[in-house]
C-alpha positions as CSV (number, residue, x, y, z in Angstrom):
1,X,-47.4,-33.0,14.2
2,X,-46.0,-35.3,16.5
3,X,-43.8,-35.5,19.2
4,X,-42.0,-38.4,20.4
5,X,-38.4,-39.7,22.4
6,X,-35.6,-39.6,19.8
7,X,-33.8,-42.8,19.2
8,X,-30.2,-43.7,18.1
9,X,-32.0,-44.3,14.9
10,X,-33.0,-40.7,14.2
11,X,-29.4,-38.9,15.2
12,X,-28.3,-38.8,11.6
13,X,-31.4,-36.5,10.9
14,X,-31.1,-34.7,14.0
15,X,-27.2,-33.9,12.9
16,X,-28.3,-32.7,10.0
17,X,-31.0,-30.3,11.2
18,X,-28.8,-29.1,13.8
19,X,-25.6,-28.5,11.1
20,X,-28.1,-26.3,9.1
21,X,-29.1,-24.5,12.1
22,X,-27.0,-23.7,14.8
23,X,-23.6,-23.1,15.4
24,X,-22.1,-25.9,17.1
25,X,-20.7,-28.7,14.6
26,X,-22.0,-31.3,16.4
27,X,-22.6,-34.9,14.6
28,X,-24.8,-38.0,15.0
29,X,-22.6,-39.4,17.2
30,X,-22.8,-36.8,19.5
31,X,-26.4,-37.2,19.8
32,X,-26.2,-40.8,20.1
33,X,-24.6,-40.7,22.8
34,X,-26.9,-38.5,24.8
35,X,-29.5,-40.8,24.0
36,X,-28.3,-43.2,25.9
37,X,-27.2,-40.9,28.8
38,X,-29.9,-40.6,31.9
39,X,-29.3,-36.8,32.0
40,X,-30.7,-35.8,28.7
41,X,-34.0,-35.7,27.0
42,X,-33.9,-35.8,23.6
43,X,-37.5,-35.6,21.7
44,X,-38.2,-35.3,17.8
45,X,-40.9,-33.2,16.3
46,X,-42.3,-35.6,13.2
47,X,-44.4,-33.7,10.4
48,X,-46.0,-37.1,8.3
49,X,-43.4,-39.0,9.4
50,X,-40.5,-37.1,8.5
51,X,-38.7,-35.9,11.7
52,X,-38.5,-31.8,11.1
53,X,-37.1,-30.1,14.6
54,X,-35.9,-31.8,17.7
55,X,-34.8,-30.7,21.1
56,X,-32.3,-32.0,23.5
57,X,-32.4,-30.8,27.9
58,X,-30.1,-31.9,30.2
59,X,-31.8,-31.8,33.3
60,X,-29.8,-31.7,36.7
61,X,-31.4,-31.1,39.5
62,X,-33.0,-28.2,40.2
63,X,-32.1,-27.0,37.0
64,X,-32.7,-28.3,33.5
65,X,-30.7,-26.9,30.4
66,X,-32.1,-26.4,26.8
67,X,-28.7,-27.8,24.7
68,X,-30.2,-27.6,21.6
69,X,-33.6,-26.8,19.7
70,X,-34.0,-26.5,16.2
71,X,-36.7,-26.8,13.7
72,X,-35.3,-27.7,9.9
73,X,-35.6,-24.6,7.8
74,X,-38.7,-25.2,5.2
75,X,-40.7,-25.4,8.1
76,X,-40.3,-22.7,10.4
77,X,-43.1,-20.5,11.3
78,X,-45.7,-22.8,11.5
79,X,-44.8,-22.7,15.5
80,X,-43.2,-25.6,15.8
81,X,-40.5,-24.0,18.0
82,X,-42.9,-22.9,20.0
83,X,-44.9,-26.5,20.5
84,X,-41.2,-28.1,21.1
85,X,-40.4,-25.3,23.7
86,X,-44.0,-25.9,25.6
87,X,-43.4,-29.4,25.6
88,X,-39.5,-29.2,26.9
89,X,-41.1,-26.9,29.8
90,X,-44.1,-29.2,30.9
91,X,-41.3,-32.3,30.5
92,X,-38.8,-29.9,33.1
93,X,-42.0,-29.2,35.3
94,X,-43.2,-32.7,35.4
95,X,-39.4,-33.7,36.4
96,X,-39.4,-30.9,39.2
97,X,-37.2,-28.8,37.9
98,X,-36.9,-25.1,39.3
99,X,-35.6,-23.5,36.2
100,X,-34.9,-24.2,33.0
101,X,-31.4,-22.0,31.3
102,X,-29.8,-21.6,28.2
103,X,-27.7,-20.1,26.0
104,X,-28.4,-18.4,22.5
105,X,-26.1,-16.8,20.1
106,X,-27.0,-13.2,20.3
107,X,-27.4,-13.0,16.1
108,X,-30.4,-15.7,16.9
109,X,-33.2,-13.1,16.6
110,X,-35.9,-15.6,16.1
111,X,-34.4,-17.6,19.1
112,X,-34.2,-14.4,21.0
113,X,-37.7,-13.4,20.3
114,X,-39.1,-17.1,21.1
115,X,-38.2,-17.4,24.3
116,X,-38.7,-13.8,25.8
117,X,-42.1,-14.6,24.4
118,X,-41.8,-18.2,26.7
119,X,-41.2,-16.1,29.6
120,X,-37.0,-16.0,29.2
121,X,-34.9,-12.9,30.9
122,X,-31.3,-12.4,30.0
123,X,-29.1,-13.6,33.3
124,X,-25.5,-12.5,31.2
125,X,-23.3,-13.0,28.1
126,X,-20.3,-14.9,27.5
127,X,-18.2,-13.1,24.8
128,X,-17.4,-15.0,21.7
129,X,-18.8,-18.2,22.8
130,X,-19.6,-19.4,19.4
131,X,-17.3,-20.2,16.7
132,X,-18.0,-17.3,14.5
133,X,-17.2,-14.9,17.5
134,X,-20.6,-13.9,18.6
135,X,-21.7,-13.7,22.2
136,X,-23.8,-16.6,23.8
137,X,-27.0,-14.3,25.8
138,X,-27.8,-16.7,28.9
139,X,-31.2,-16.3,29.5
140,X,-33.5,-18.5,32.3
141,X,-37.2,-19.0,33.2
142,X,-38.4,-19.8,36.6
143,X,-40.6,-22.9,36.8
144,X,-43.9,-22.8,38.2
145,X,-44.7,-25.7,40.4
């Protein structure tokens, strides 16, 4: 397993792990484009060389935002959410950021469960956020400096 910055290159893959995954219909484009934006950190997580799960924070200071973080479904729990998570936080901390938000769809049980064990507590809802009318839980963690 191996970590690394995302380039324009990979965005096709990372579309298509993100369109399996989550909600947002977001394509290669998209994520092309914040890899060439200052604001966002974009990182792949590679198993033998094929990239597998990815993440994508916007960080704003004092706060950095988790946009996106997916692992492709044949290989979840193996705790590769949990390594890209670690690794978005030490990135946030090492950037000096405060506190690190997001939002997850409320039907995102396994999201829901990885970050309250990360140290995540609910800060509100939006209703019907996402497409398919569920509720977006926005949850935050306090960075330790």
């Amino acid at each position: 397993m191996d970590i690394r910055p995302a380039t324009v290159g990979d965005c096709d893959r990372i579309a298509f792990i993100h369109q399996s995954t989550l909600l947002q219909d977001w394509d290669s484009l998209v994520f092309a484009g914040w890899c060439r934006d200052g604001c966002y950190r974009i990182k792949v997580l590679e198993e033998h060389g094929e990239v597998v799960g990815y993440y994508v924070l916007r960080v704003i200071y004092p706060e950095a935002e988790i946009i996106a973080l997916a692992v492709e479904k044949p290989f979840r729990r193996k705790g590769y959410g949990t390594e890209l998570l670690k690794h978005m936080q030490a990135l946030a901390e090492k950037e000096d950021q405060q506190v690190l938000f997001l939002e997850v769809s409320e039907h995102n049980v396994a999201a829901l469960a990885l970050y309250e064990r990360a140290g995540f507590v609910p800060r509100g809802v939006r209703k019907r956020y996402y497409t398919d009318g569920s509720d977006a839980i926005m949850m935050e963690k306090q960075l330790g400096h």
